[in-house]
C-alpha positions as CSV (number, residue, x, y, z in Angstrom):
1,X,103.9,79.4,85.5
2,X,106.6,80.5,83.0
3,X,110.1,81.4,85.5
4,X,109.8,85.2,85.3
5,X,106.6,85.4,86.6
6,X,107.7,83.2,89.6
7,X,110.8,85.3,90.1
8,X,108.5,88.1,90.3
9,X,106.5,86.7,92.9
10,X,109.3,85.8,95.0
11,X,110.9,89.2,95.0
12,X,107.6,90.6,96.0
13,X,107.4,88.3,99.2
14,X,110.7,89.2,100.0
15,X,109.7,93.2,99.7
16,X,106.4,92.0,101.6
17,X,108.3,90.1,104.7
18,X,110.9,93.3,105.3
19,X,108.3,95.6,105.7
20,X,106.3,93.1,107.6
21,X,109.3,92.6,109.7
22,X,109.9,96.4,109.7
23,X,107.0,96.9,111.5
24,X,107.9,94.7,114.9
25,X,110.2,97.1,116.1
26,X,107.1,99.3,116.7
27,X,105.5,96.7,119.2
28,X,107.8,98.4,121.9
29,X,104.9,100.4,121.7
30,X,106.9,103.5,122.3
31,X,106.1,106.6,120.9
32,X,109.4,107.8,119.7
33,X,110.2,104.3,118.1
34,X,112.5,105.5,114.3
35,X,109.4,107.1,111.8
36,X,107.7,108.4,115.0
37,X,110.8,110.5,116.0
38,X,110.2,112.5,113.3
39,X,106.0,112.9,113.4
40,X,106.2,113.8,117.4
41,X,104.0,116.9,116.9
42,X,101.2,114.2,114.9
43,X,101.8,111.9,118.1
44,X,101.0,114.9,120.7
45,X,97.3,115.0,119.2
46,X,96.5,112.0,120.7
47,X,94.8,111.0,117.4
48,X,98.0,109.7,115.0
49,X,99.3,106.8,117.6
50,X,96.2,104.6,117.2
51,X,95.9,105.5,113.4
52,X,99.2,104.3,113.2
53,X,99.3,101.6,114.7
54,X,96.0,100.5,113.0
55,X,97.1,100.7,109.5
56,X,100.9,99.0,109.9
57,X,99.8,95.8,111.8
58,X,96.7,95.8,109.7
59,X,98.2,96.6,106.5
60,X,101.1,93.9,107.3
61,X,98.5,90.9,108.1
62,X,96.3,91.7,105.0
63,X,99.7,92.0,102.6
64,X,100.6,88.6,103.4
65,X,96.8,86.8,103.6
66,X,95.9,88.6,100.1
67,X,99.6,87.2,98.6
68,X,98.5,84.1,99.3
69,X,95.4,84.4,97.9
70,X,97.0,84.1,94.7
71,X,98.2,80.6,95.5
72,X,96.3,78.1,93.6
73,X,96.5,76.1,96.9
74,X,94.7,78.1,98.6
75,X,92.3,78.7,95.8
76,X,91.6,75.2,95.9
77,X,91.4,74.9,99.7
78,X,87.7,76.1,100.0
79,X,87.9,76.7,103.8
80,X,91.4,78.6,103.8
81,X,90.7,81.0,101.1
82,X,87.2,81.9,102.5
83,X,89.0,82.6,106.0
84,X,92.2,84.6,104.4
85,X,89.5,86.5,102.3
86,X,87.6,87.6,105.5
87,X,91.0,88.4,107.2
88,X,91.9,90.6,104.4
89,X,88.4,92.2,103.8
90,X,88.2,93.1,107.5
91,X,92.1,94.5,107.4
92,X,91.8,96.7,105.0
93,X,88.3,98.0,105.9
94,X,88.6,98.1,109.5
95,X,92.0,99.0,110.2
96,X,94.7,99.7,106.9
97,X,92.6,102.2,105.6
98,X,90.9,103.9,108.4
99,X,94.4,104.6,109.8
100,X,95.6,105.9,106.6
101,X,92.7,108.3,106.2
102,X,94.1,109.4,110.0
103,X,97.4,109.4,108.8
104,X,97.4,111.0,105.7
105,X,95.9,114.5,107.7
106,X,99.7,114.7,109.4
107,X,102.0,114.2,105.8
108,X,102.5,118.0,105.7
109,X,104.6,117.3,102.3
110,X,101.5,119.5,100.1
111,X,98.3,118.9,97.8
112,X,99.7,116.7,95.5
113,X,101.0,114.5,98.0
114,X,98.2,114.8,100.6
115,X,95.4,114.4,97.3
116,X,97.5,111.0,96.1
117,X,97.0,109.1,99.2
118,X,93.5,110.4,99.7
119,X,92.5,108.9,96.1
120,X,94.4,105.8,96.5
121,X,92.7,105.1,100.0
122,X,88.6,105.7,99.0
123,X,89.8,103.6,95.7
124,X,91.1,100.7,98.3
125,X,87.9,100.9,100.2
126,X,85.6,101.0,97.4
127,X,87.4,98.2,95.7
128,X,87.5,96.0,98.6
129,X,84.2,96.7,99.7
130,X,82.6,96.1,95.8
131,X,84.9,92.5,96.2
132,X,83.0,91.6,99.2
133,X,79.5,92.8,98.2
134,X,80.1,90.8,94.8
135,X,81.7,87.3,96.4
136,X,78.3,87.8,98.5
137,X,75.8,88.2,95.0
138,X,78.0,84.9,94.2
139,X,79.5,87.0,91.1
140,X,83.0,85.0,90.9
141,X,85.0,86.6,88.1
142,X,83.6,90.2,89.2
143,X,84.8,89.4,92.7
144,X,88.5,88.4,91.7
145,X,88.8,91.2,89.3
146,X,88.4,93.8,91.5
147,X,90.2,91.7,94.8
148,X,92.9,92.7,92.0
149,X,92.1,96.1,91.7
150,X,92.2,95.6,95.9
151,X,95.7,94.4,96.6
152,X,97.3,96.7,93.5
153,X,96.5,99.2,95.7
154,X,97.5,97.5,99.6
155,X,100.5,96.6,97.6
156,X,101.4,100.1,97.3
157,X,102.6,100.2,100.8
158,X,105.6,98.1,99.7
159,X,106.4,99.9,96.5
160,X,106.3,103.3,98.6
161,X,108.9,102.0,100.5
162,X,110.9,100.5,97.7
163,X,110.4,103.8,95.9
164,X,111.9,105.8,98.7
165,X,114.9,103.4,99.1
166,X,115.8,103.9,95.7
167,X,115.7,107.4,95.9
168,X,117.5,107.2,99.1
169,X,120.7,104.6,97.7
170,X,121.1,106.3,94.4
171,X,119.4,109.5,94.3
172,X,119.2,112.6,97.2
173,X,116.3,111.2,98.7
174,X,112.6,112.3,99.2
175,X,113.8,116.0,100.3
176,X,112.4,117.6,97.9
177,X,108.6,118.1,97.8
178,X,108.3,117.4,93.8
179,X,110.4,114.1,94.4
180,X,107.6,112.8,97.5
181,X,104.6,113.8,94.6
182,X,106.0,111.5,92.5
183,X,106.7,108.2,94.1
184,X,103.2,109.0,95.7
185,X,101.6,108.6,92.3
186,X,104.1,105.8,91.6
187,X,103.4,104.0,94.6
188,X,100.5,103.1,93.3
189,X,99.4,103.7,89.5
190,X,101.2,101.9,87.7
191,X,100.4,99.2,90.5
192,X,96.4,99.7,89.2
193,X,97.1,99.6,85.7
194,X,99.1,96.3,86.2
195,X,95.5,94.8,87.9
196,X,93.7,96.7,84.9
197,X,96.0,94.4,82.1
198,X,95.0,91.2,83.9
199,X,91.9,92.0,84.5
200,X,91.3,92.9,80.6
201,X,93.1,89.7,79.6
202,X,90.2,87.9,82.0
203,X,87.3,89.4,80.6
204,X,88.7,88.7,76.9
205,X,89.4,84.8,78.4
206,X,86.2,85.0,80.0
207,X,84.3,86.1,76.5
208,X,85.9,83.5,75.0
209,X,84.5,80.6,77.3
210,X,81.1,82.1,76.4
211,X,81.5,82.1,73.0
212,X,82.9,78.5,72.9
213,X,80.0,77.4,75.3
214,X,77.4,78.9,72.8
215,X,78.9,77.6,69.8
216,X,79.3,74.3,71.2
């Protein structure tokens, strides 16, 4: 593991752990705890609280079991990686993402930004759901290719923020509507076509194994 890469993964623990910590002020369970100050007319439905709740304790617990996934620890700890699989699977596909399709009715910020997260969430359900279906069928490499595909996407949650903050420290902030479409989109392509390059390399790795194993 060459020092950049590990540098890399570091800073994107650190991203993960403040928005995980971020998210304890809200177990005051109060409805006009910071971000819910300004969606009170969402919270009056009766319908945002739960969705809300739901996706930033879920999405918090399955950020941290799927980074740890990529610990080849874990990978070798049979038992452990089955369990933090299981806790991710049923995260994202019981609560993350069900609460994002709830939350994503109350952004009022227009199409493009309403149409971004509604793409990126079916793409996180159908990619986690195809990774748990193809663990199941015992299809290994398709499994872990598309658990990448997976956490590109929960990971998304944490460039959003980091996207925002930028704009925020050095730029005038998500204000304007055209600003909002675009660290929407950024949130999370560039995110997929990261999983998409390592997933290619695989294959190409994975096509050479076979060729070796035949020639040999």
């Amino acid at each position: 593991m060459n020092i950049a890469y590990k540098i890399l993964r570091y800073f994107a623990f650190i991203l993960i752990l403040i928005l995980c910590l971020g998210t304890l002020q809200y177990l005051n369970f109060k409805p006009d705890t910071a971000f819910l100050k300004l969606k009170q007319f969402a919270v009056r439905t009766g319908f945002y609280l739960p969705a809300f709740y739901a996706h930033i304790f879920g999405a918090g617990t399955i950020l941290i079991a799927g980074f740890l996934q990529f610990s080849k620890r874990v990978q070798a700890n049979k038992q452990l990686h089955r369990t933090l699989g299981k806790i991710y699977v049923f995260g994202v596909l019981c609560f993350a993402a069900p609460g994002a399709y709830v939350m994503t009715f109350f952004i009022h910020r227009g199409p493009g930004v309403f149409s971004s997260f509604l793409l990126q969430n079916t793409l996180w359900v159908i990619f986690t759901l195809l990774a748990f279906i193809y663990i199941k069928d015992r299809r290994v490499d398709a499994h872990i290719m598309m658990m990448r595909r997976s956490y590109a996407l929960a990971f998304a949650a944490v460039t959003l923020r980091f996207y925002i903050w930028i704009l925020t420290v050095f730029a005038h902030g998500v204000a304007f509507e055209n600003n909002y479409v675009i660290i929407a989109l950024l949130s999370w392509i560039p995110n997929l076509l990261v999983a998409e390059l390592i997933n290619y390399n695989h294959r190409r790795n994975l096509a050479a194994r076979n060729l070796k194993g035949v020639a040999g």
